[in-house]
C-alpha positions, 0 to 999 in steps of 0.5 A: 594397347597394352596386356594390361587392358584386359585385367581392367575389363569385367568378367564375361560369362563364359569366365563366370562359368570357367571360374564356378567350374573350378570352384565345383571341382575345387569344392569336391576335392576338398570335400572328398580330403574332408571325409577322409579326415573326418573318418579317420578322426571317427575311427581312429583307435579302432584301427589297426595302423597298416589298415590306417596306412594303407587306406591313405596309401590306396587314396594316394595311388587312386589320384596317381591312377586317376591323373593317368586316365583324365588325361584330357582334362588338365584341371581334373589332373591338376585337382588330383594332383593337389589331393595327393599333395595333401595326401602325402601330408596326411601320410606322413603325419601318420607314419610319424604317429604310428612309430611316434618318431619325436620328430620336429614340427618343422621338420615334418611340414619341411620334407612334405613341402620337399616332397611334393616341389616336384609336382608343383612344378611339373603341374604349375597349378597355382593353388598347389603353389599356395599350399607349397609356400605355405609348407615352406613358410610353415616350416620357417615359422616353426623352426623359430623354436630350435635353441637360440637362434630363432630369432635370427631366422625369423628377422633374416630367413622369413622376410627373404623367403618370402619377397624372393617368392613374389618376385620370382612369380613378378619376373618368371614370365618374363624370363621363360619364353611362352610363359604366361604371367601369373593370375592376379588373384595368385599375385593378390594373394602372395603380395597380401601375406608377404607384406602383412608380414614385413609390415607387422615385422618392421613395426615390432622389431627393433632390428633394422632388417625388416625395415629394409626388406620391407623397403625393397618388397615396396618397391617390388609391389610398386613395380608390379602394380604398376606395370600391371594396373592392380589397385589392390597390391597398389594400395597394400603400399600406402596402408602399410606405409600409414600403419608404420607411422602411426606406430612409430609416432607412438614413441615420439619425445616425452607427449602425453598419452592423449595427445598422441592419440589425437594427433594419431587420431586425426592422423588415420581420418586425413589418411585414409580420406586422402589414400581413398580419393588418391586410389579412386583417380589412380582407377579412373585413370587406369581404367581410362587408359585401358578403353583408349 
């Protein structure tokens, strides 16, 4: 029997508990990230900028403290780490206010995303990990409005960037002795947007790029759905495979509006009657082989 069979099982109750115990701690930190915010939106004008900036910077040093003395509790420091992460952005959009440095935007979420790289591999905590491929992909998004060579960096830099983060998180484990594979929610998550992405890509760009790199990100998310028995990422493959046909059966010869409609139309309702039936076996099987 396999890794895989314990991903097909249900939640116990003590995950359920583990899990509403990272949601409470979770949902505070974020509460607490909110207040600040909120206060400062309240009180901004009234504020001297060093007060400003030394009340983010007495935030940043109480969760620098409080990693130090929760030493035993990994998800509290993991938290904290995160807060600060967020924090440092709070800073740095401040600091970029108060002296109006006429900075880009992607040059802000850039040295953000590069200044907290070092916590998020020291931390390896996967939420942190969102929000650093966030910045990075935030970045990429924004530097598309720098001269004339946006549209290059959109068709070559964005989809790159992304299919070599989720095959780094498919094959890291695999490379570093002890280490534990990604969750599959991380995995669901990254998967999801990258192919979103190279989906909308392929079907709205002329350049043949996308195209590619959405082919060589199917056959990344095959092998990963398939050694890992996830259905979700496994479906992602034929949703995004019958969005491309719809949209290019569009353009198909001189047909009349209403009969590429119809055939479309008929089209998504076989479609999808035959990707459910087909998902439906693939998790009976998976499921079977996962009890054997």
């Amino acid at each position: 029997m396999t890794e895989n069979t314990n991903l097909l099982t249900k939640a116990t109750g003590a995950e359920w508990i583990k899990f509403l115990k990272f949601l409470s701690i979770g949902a505070g930190a974020g509460f607490l990230l909110s207040g600040v915010i909120f206060f400062f939106a309240y009180n901004w004008s009234e504020m001297h900028r060093f007060t400003k900036m030394g009340i983010v910077g007495a935030l940043m040093l109480a969760c620098y403290g409080g990693v130090f003395l929760t030493k035993k509790n990994l998800i509290v420091q993991n938290v904290l780490i995160t807060a600060m992460s967020v924090i440092v952005g709070v800073m740095l959009a401040l600091y970029g206010q108060v002296y109006q440095l006429e900075a880009d935007s992607y040059q802000m979420f850039l040295t953000w995303g590069l200044a907290i790289l070092v916590w998020a591999i020291a931390a390896d905590f996967y939420p942190l990990w969102l929000i650093e491929i966030g910045l990075f992909c935030m970045s990429i998004a924004l530097y598309k409005n720098q001269g004339s060579s946006w549209r290059h960096c959109y068709l070559v830099l964005s989809p790159t960037f992304l299919v070599s983060v989720t095959a780094v998180f498919t094959f890291l484990h695999k490379m570093i002795p002890g280490r534990e594979p990604a969750p599959r929610w991380f995995m669901n998550v990254i998967f999801t947007t990258s192919h979103i992405y190279l989906t909308i890509a392929s079907m709205f760009e002329n350049n043949g790029f996308p195209m590619l790199v959405f082919l060589m990100a199917t056959a990344l998310l095959y092998y990963y759905s398939i050694n890992q028995k996830n259905l979700w990422t496994y479906s992602l493959i034929f949703i995004g495979g019958l969005m491309l046909f719809l949209r290019y059966s569009i353009n198909i010869g001189n047909i009349e509006a209403i009969t590429v409609l119809l055939f479309d139309t008929i089209v998504l309702v076989v479609g999808v009657y035959f990707l459910s039936k087909h998902l439906i076996d693939k998790n009976n099987e998976w499921n079977k082989d996962g009890n054997k």
